[in-house]
C-alpha positions, 0 to 999 in steps of 0.5 A: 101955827103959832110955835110960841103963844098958846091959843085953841085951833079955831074949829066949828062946833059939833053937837053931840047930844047935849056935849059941844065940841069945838075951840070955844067950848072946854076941852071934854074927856072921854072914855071907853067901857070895857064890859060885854055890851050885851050885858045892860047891867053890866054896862050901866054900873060902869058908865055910873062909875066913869059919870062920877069920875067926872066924863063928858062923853061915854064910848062902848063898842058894838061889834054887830048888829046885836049888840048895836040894838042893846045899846037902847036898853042901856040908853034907856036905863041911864036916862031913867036914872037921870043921867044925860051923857052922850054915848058913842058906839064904837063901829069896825068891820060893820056898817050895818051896826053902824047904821042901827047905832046911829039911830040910837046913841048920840055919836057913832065912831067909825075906823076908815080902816075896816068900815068899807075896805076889807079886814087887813091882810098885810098883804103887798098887792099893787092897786092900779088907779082903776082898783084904786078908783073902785075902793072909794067908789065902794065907800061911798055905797057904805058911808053916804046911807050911814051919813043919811041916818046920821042926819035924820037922827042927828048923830054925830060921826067920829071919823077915828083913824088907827095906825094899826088898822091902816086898810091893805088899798091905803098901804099900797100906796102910802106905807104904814106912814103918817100920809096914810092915815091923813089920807084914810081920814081925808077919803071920808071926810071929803064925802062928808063935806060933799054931803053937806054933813058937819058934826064930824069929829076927827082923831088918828091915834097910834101907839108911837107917839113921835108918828101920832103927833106928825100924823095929827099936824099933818091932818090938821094942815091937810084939813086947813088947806080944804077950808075943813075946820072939824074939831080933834079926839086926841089919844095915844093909843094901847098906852100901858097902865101906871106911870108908863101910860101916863107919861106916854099919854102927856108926852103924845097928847100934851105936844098936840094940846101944846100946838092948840089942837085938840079938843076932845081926848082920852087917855088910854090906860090898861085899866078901869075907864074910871081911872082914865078920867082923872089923868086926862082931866088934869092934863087938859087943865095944865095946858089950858091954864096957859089961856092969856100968858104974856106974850112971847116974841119969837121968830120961827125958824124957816127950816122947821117942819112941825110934820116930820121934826129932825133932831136939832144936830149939835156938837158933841161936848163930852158924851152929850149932843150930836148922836150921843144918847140923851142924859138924864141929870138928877137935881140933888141940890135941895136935899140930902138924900144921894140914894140911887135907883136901883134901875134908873141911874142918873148919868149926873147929880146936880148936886148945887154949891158943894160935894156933898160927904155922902155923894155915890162913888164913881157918880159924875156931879155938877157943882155951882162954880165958883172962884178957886174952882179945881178941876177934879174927876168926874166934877163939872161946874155949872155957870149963871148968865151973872157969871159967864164970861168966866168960863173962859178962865176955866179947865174943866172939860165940860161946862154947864151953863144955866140960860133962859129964852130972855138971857140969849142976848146977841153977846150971849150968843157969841160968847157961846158960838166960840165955847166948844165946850159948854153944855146948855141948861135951859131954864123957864119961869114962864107959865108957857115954858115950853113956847118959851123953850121952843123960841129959844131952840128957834133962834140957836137954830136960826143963828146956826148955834151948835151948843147942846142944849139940856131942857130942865124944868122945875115942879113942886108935885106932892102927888106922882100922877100929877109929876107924870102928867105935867113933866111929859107934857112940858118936856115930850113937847120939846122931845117930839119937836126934835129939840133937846139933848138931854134932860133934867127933871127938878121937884120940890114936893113929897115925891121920892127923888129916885121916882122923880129919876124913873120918870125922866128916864120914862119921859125919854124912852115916851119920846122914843129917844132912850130905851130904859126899859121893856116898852108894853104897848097894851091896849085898854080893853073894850067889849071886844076884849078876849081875856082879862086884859088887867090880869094879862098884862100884870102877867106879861109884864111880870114874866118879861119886865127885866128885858129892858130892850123890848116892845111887847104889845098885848092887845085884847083883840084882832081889830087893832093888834097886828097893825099896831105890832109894827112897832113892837117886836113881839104880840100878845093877842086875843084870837078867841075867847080863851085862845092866843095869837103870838106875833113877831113883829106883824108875823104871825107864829103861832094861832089859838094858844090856850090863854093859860099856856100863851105866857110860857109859849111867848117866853120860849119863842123870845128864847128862841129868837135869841132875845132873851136874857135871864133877870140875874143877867141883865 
């Protein structure tokens, strides 16, 4: 893999009704509709919707063999009206719908986790190898004849793994751990090439973006080592909505369409699946653009591990590097406005060549150093390459020193491995700044240089959607990679300079590396959904926002909810229509709350966990 020069993973090409999937073919987007598929007209009117938005291919889920079979009429109904998308039916615990989809849409998805093995039941029993042995033996009795209607009717498969949804025979001998889902998917995709089957599609999604990613590399090396070159859906899944799921989704898919993987994806938002489409179609454009760049010379360190990336270890300086949480700083250099959020406090204001009359008090400032410089509280200067050397000469406790890939020359690096005080702010102009960015934290590794590093980027976003998507891409890359002790976020545009603070702090807790706020791991909702998904959410999220040190996840159905409750504290789930299942942790409390108490049920276990802190509190 290539750390520094963008290209597409080559793959095969995979046909999907009249949509191509592969390296040589644009990345498509994708979403899911979340009405009845029972309900034809229902269904119709929202795949004319997510059509205009601008999808490539349309998901709908079919929970039984009912279900599978209505599939035709809304197949039918679009067709009449002109509309040649490819449609994928989305299969759990069913092969028999699998099996009658197959001979219907276009593209069938299929989760190795309950297509053959038995609903998930958290349980701790051992396998022996023969049991184990038997396991795979059962799947191939299920997923061969599925296999052979796919290749009468010439339907696609996906091979769609989900961390929350992990079988009980996986986790007994790999864990809830990236290996696991490789092997889930690789069970299936070992049968399919023995088959002779190959328009396969491959994802393995999770709400834990720093494991989806090591899983996705994982796969792809596993898949590279076996001759397999099968074409990736890339998503971050039960993301949130508003700005939460999309920087969530840039931060996860952008590392991986960074790498060159991906090549189908979707953006999971708790909201309506036109509203999915935009997002992702930007993001895909964003990284793609990179297509042809100059070429960045660089030499991977030989230490680095794409599959499991430990945090760069730096020397503290002041209160940034080694475990110190990251910062965030707030450019201010370009406008007058020193007003703060009210919740998103930056920990510095980059203010340029003077302090400004009207800067916050007790606020600590950089400040452009120049001759005569005074050490005063709470102050620090920013150095230029131009003008390193005289950083020796200076006092000041912390010294922030402004350097791109270009500029770390073998004197450069001296002068910083002897500098036990400067802090690193790490420019790119490059139009793939984040391979620039990854050749320079390769080469402070390979020259064992401890200096903590801030990754700053620059933009010029009038629009928040299109800050969000870019800025996560480019600086969750690095983040997911285990480089960067902090960050600093610059934009130009319209956009607020305290919105501007609220994603950075976003981006960071994306990453996993700063917890700013409560985390709601939400899913989008699907024909399976048991309540109104949006409503719930703006509920939940209303009730419990102001508990900054949570994960809550509301999940609209049983399929994925449990699972994905190992990285949430506490569960929100569709047990039945009109009743809740709440969770702690992967536990479950209570069973079939009516849907108009669970919020208040859900409140009082927090309070009696000792979790909760009154709004006026916190």
């Amino acid at each position: 893999m290539d750390y520094f020069n963008y290209h597409r993973r080559p793959t095969v090409d995979v046909h999907i009704g009249n949509l191509t999937l592969g390296a040589n073919h644009r990345i498509a987007i994708q979403t899911m509709t979340n009405t009845n598929t029972l309900d034809t007209e229902a269904c119709v009117a929202q795949c004319e919707r997510i059509i205009a938005s601008g999808a490539d291919l349309i998901r709908l889920t079919a929970q039984g063999v009912r279900e599978a079979e209505n599939l035709r009429n809304i197949k039918d109904e679009l067709r009449r009206k002109g509309h040649t998308i490819p449609l994928s039916a989305d299969i759990h615990f069913n092969p028999k719908a699998a099996e009658t989809a197959a001979k219907i849409v276009e593209k069938v998805r299929i989760n190795p986790g309950n297509f053959a093995d038995r609903q998930k039941t958290f349980s701790q029993k051992e396998y022996t190898d023969e049991e184990y042995a038997q396991g795979i033996a059962h799947i191939r009795s299920k997923f061969i004849p599925f296999l052979n209607i796919c290749k009468e009717y010439g339907t696609a498969i996906r091979i769609g793994v989900n961390h929350g949804s992990l079988s009980d025979r996986i986790m007994s001998r790999y864990g809830d751990t990236p290996e696991g889902m490789v092997e889930s998917c690789m069970e299936y995709l070992r049968i399919a090439v023995e088959e002779g089957f190959s328009d396969v599609v491959i994802s393995l999604k999770a709400s834990n973006t720093l494991l989806m990613t090591k899983a996705v590399r994982l796969l792809v090396d596993r898949m590279d080592k076996e001759d397999m070159h099968f074409p990736l859906h890339l998503g971050v899944t039960e993301a949130g909505n508003g700005e939460d799921g999309r920087i969530k989704s840039a931060v996860g898919i952008g590392a991986l369409l960074s790498d060159g993987i991906g090549d189908t994806i979707r953006v999971s938002l708790s909201e309506d699946p036109e509203y999915e489409i935009p997002v992702a179609r930007k993001l895909a454009n964003y990284i793609t653009q990179r297509i042809g760049h100059k070429f960045i010379d660089a030499e991977a360190y030989r230490g680095f591990s794409p599959f499991s990336p430990e945090r760069r270890r730096s020397n503290a300086v002041g209160k940034i590097g080694a475990d110190f949480v990251p910062p965030v700083i707030s450019d201010r250099s370009k406008t007058g406005d020193m007003r703060l959020h009210p919740q998103f406090v930056p920990d510095y204001l980059y203010v340029g060549e003077r302090l400004p009359l009207n800067f916050p008090t007790g606020m600590k400032a950089i400040i452009d150093y120049r001759e005569g410089w005074e050490n005063k509280d709470e102050q620090f200067p920013l150095f230029t390459h131009e003008n390193m050397l005289e950083m020796e000469r200076c006092e000041a406790s912390v010294k922030f020193l402004k350097l791109s890939y270009p500029e770390l020359t073998r004197e450069t690096l001296r002068l910083l491995k002897s500098a036990s005080d400067v802090v690193i702010v790490l420019e790119t102009s490059h139009v793939n700044g984040v391979g620039e960015q990854r050749a320079f934290f390769h080469q402070f590794l390979r020259e064992d240089c401890k200096n903590p590093v801030i990754i700053h980027r620059e933009y010029t976003e009038d629009d928040s959607e299109d800050l969000q998507v870019k800025a996560g891409a480019d600086l969750g890359t690095l983040l997911l990679d285990g480089f960067g002790d902090g960050i600093m976020l610059s934009n130009t545009g319209k956009i607020d300079t305290r919105d501007v603070d609220a994603y950075a702090f976003g981006i960071l807790q994306a990453a996993r590396l700063r917890m700013s706020k409560a985390e709601f791991i939400s899913c989008p909702g699907c024909g399976r959904t048991l309540f109104d998904l949006q409503e719930t959410v703006t509920l939940v999220k209303n009730a419990l926002s102001h508990l900054k040190n949570l994960k809550i996840a509301i999940m609209g159905c049983i399929v994925n909810g449990p699972g994905e409750m190992a990285d949430a504290d506490y569960g929100y789930v569709g047990a039945e229509r009109g009743k809740i299942s709440l969770y702690k942790k992967q536990q479950l409390v209570e069973k079939n709350i009516p849907a108009d108490q669970a919020v208040e049920q859900l409140i009082r276990l927090i309070k009696e966990s000792g979790d909760w802190v009154e709004p006026d509190e916190k």
